[in-house]
C-alpha positions as CSV (number, residue, x, y, z in Angstrom):
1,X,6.7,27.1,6.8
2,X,5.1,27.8,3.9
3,X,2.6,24.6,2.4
4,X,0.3,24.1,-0.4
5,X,-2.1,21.9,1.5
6,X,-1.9,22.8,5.3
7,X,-4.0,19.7,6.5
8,X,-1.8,17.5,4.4
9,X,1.4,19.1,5.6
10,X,-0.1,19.2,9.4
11,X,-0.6,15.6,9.3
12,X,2.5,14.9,8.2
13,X,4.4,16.9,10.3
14,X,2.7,16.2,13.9
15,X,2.8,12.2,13.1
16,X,6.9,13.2,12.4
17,X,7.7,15.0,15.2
18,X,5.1,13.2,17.4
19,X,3.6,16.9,18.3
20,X,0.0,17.8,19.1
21,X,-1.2,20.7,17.0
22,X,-1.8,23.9,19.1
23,X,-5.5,25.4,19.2
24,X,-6.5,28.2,16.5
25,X,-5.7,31.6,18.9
26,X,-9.3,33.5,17.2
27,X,-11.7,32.1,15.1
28,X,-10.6,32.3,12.1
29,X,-7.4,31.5,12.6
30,X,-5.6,29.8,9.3
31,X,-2.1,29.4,10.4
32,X,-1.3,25.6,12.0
33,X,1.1,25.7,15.3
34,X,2.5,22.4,15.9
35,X,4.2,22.0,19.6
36,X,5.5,19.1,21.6
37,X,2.7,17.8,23.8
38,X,2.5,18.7,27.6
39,X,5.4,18.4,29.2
40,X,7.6,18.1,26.9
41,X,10.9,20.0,25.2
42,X,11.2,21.4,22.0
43,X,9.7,24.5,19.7
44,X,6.7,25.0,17.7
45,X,6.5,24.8,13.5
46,X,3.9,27.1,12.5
47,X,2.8,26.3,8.8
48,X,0.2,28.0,6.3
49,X,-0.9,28.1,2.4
50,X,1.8,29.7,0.2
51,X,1.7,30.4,-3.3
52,X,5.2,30.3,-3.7
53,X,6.9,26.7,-4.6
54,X,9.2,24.9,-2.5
55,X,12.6,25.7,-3.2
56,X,15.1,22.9,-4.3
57,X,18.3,24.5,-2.4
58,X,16.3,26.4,1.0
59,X,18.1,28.3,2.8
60,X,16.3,27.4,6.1
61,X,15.3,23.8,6.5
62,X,14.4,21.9,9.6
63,X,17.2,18.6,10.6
64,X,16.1,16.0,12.8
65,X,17.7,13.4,14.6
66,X,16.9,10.0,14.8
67,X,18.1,9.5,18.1
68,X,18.0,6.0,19.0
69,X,16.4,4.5,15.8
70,X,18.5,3.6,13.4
71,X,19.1,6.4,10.1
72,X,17.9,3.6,7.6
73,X,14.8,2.9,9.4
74,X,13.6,6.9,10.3
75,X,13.9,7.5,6.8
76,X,12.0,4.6,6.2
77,X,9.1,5.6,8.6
78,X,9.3,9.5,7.3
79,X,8.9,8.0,3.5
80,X,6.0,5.8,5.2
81,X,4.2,9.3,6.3
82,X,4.9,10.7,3.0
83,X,8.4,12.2,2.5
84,X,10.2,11.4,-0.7
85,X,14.0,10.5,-1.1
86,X,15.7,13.7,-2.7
87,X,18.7,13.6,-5.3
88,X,20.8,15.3,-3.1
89,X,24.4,16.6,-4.9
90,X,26.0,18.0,-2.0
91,X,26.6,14.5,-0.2
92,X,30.4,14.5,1.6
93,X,32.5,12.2,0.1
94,X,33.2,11.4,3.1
95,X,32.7,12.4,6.5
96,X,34.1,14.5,8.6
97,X,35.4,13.2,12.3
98,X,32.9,13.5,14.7
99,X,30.1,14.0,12.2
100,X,27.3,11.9,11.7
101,X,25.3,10.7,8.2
102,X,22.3,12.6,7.3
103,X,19.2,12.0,4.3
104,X,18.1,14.8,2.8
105,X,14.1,14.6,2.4
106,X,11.1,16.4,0.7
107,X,7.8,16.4,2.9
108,X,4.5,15.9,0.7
109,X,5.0,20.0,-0.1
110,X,8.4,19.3,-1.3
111,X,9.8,21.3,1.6
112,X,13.4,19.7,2.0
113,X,14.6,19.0,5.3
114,X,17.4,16.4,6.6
115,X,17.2,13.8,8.7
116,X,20.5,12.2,10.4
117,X,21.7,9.9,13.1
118,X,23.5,6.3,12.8
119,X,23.6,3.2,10.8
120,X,23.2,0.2,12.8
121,X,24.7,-2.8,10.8
């Protein structure tokens, strides 16, 4: 993923997913790995310095799922971290069976990502 301020998006990013960040592999070492800690399921984010800007429609993006938490109250926590609430035109209408709601967020780089999972009241 490319960042303009890899410490800032790091932070960000390991207090989000709850990972550890991996050690540099040589000295000198720029990029920042991010991996679930010991034990634990799920693949690494590498991230590092970019001159190019975030992109308002990406055509990768990261979605992750609240899981048990309530939608309303992840966003709330990513905003907390940093994230910002994107104008998002591609909202459904209405949602497909079987589908469930997502937020469409900016980390502190502006990279857009979506978060979604269920209301609770």
């Amino acid at each position: 993923m490319g960042v303009n301020d890899d410490r800032r998006a790091g932070e960000f990013w390991k207090q989000a997913l709850g990972y550890v960040q991996r050690p540099p592999r040589y000295e000198g070492d720029a990029w920042i790995v991010l991996e679930p800690p010991p034990g634990e399921r799920g693949v690494a984010v590498a991230m590092d310095t970019s001159g190019s800007p975030a992109e308002e429609f990406p055509r990768v993006h990261l979605d992750l799922d609240a899981g048990d938490r309530d939608l309303g109250e992840e966003v709330d926590r990513l905003v907390a971290l940093g994230a910002r609430r994107v104008d998002w035109p591609h909202y459904p209408e209405s949602l497909p069976p079987g589908e469930r709601p997502y937020v469409v967020l900016a980390d502190p780089d502006g990279n857009r990502f979506c978060v979604e999972g269920h209301y609770r009241g």
